[in-house]
N, C-alpha and C positions, 0 to 999 in steps of 0.2 A: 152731863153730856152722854152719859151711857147710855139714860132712858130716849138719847135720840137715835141711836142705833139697835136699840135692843128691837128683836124679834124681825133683823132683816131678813132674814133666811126663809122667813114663815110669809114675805110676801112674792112671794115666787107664785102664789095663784093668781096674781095678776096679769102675768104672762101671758099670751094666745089673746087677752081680750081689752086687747088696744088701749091698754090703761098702764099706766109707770106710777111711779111715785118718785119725789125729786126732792133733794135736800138742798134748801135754799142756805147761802152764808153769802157773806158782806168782802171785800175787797180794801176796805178801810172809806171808800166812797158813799154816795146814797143808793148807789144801782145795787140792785139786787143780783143776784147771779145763781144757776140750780147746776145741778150733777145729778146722774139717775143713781137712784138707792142701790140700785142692781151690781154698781162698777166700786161701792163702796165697802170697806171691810170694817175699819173704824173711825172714829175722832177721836181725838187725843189733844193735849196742851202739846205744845211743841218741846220734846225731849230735847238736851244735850243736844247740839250739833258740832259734829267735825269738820272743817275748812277740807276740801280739794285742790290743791294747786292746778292750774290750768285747766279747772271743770267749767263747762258753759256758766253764762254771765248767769240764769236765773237759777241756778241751783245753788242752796245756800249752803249746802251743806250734806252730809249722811249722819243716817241715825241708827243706833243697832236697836234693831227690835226682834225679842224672843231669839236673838242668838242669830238671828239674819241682820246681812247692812242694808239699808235703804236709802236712795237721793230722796233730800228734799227741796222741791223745785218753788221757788215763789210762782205763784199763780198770777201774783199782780202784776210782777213784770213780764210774767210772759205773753199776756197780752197790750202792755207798751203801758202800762201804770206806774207809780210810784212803787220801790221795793215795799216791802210790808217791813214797818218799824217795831221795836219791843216784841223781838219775836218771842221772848219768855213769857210771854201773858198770851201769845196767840195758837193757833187753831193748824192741827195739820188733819188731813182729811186724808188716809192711806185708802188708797185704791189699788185693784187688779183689775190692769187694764193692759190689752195687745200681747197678752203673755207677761208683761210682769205687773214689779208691784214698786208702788213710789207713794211716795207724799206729798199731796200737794198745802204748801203752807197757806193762808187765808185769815184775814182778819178775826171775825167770827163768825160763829152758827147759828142758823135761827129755828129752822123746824122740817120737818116734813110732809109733803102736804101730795094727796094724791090728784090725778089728773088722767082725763082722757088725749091720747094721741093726738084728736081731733081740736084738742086744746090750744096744742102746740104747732106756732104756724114759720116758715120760713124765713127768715132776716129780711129788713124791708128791702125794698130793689132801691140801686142805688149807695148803698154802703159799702162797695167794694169788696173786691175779691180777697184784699188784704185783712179783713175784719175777722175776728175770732168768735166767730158764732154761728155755731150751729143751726139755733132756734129760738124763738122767743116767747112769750106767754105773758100773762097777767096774773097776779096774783094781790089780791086786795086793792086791785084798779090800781094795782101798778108793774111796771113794767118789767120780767123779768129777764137774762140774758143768760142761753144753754149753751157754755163753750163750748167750743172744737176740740175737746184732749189731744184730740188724734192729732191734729198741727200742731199744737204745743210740743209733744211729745217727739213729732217725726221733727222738728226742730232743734231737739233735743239729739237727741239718736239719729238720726240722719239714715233710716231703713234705705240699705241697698237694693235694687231691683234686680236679682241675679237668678236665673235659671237656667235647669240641665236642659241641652241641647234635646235628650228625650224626649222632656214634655211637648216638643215643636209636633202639630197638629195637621195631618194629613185630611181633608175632607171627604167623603163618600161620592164620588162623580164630582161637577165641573160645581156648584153652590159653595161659595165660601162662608164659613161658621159664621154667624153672629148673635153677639149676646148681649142683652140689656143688663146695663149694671146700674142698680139702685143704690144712692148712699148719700145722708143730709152733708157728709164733710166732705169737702172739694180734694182737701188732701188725698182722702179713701180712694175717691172718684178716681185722680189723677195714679193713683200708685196700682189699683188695679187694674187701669187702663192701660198701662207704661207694661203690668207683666200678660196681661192677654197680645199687646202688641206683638209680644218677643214670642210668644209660638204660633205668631199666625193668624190670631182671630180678630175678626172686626167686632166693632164696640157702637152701643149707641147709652149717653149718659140720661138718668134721671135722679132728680134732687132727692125726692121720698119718695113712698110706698103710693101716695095716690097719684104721681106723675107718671110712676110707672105704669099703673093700672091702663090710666086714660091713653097711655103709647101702644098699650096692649089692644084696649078694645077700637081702638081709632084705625087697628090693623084691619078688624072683622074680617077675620078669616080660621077655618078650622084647621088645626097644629095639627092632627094625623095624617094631614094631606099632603104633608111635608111642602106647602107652600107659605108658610108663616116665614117673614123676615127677620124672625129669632127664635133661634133653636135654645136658647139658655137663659133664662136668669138668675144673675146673681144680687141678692140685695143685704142689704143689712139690717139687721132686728130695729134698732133706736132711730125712727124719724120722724118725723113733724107730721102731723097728716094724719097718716096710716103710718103703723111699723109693720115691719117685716115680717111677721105672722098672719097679721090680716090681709095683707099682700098675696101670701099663698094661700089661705083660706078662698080667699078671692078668685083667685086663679081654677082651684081645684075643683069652685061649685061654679065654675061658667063652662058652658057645653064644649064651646070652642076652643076655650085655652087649658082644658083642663088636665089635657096629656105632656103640655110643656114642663121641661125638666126647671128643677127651682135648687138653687143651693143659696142656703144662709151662711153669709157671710158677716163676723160681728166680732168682738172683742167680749163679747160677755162669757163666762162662765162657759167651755167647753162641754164639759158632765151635764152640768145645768140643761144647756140647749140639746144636746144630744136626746132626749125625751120631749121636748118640745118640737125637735125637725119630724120625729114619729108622728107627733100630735094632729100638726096640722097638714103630713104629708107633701111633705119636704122632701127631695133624694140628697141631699147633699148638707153637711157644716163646716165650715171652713173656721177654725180660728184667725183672726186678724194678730200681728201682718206679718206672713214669710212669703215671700213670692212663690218659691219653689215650691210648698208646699201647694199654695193655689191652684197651680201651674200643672203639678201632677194631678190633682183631684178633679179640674177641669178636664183634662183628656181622660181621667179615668169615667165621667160621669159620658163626655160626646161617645168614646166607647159603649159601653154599657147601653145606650142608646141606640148604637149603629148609625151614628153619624161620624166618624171617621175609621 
């Protein structure tokens, strides 16, 4: 299993050119299901587990690794599956994701397989807002399914939406802020919505990178003229479509939008994207998810602006 993780680190050139690569494993069903390489640290057999008295229903356990604890959360139930049986023969998949690091347990592994953004297209209409999927794809003419971590997790941990009264956002004359926020999880969608609510700012939602675009250019209008009806966006690097680099890319080579402020907003690797917001000309990274944290970098960015 090693040679399925070896040399993650070295694909970090993927990055900026709308391309991931996605490690496909099994749920103990036929559905296939992927994770981006990017959110993954290793796989491993499932270590020793310790019981939690009164810890949430799908977390089986913690594991000590390298001297750290870690939950490890059944994956199958968290999306309303059968628990995952014989966990001693099965698969944990430790990820760093939203700030930390957990395990997600899993039947087994299959492989990694690279793919363009343009690949990965948004869960059909009609599956409910309840559904645990991100995105979907093919993969050998068959179907594949890109969880939500992000719900599983905020179901997990139940992230509070709290901010310092500071951040609340005073506008430049009588125009109230608003910001496009781009993000393939409804969870994201909804939790950064809930903390720009709390200082003030108006919101308008898009599913991915090329929803947004098309809200953008459907404006046609030029952003220095200060009559664009969004002074901000915020989007997330991983979505269907276009991600969140191509996004700004995008943004920065159209005449009109190309002075609009852009902050990435993601769970991936802070250090990592910190080079990549340079890249593509980005003003802003936000690590997923503190509110407050948001909350201040947002008015520090409308500032910086001179729009409040």
């Amino acid at each position: 299993m090693a040679g399925v993780i070896d040399g993650v680190n070295q694909r970090t050139r993927l990055v900026g050119e709308n391309r991931f690569e996605m490690l496909l494993f099994s749920l103990g069903n036929k559905q296939k299901y992927g994770i981006n390489v990017f959110k993954v640290q290793e796989v491993i057999l499932c270590p020793p587990l310790t019981s939690v008295p009164n810890s949430h229903r799908i977390v089986r356990g913690i594991a000590n690794m390298r001297g750290k604890t870690i939950s490890i959360l059944d994956l199958s139930m968290a999306i309303g599956l059968k628990p995952i049986s014989d966990i001693k023969n099965r698969y944990v998949i430790i990820t760093e994701y939203n700030r930390t690091v957990q395990g997600f347990l899993v039947n087994s592994v299959d492989r990694i397989v690279n793919l363009t953004w343009k690949e990965i297209l948004p869960p059909p209409k009609g599956v409910g807002a309840e559904n645990y999927m991100t995105s979907v794809t093919k993969i050998d003419d068959k179907l594949v399914e890109i969880i939500d971590v992000e719900k599983v997790l905020a179901e997990v941990c139940c992230p509070s939406i709290i901010v310092n009264d500071e951040s609340s956002v005073t506008p430049v004359g009588a125009k109230k802020i608003k910001i496009l926020v781009a993000d393939d999880s409804l969870v994201a969608r909804k939790q950064v919505k809930a903390t720009l609510d709390k200082i003030g700012v108006e919101t308008e939602l898009a599913k991915n990178g090329r929803e947004a675009l098309d809200m953008l250019l459907a404006t046609n209008v030029n952003i220095s003229d200060g009559v664009a009806p969004f002074d901000v966006v915020i989007s997330d690097i991983e979505m269907p479509e276009m991600d969140g680099y191509t996004l700004t890319t995008e943004i920065r080579s159209h005449e009109k939008l190309k002075s609009l402020p852009v902050m990435l907003h993601t769970s991936l690797s802070g250090t990592f994207n910190s080079g990549m917001v340079k890249k593509v000309g980005a003003d802003r990274f936000a690590a997923k998810f503190n509110a407050d944290d948001l909350a201040k970098l947002v008015k520090e960015l409308l500032q910086e602006k001179g729009l409040v």
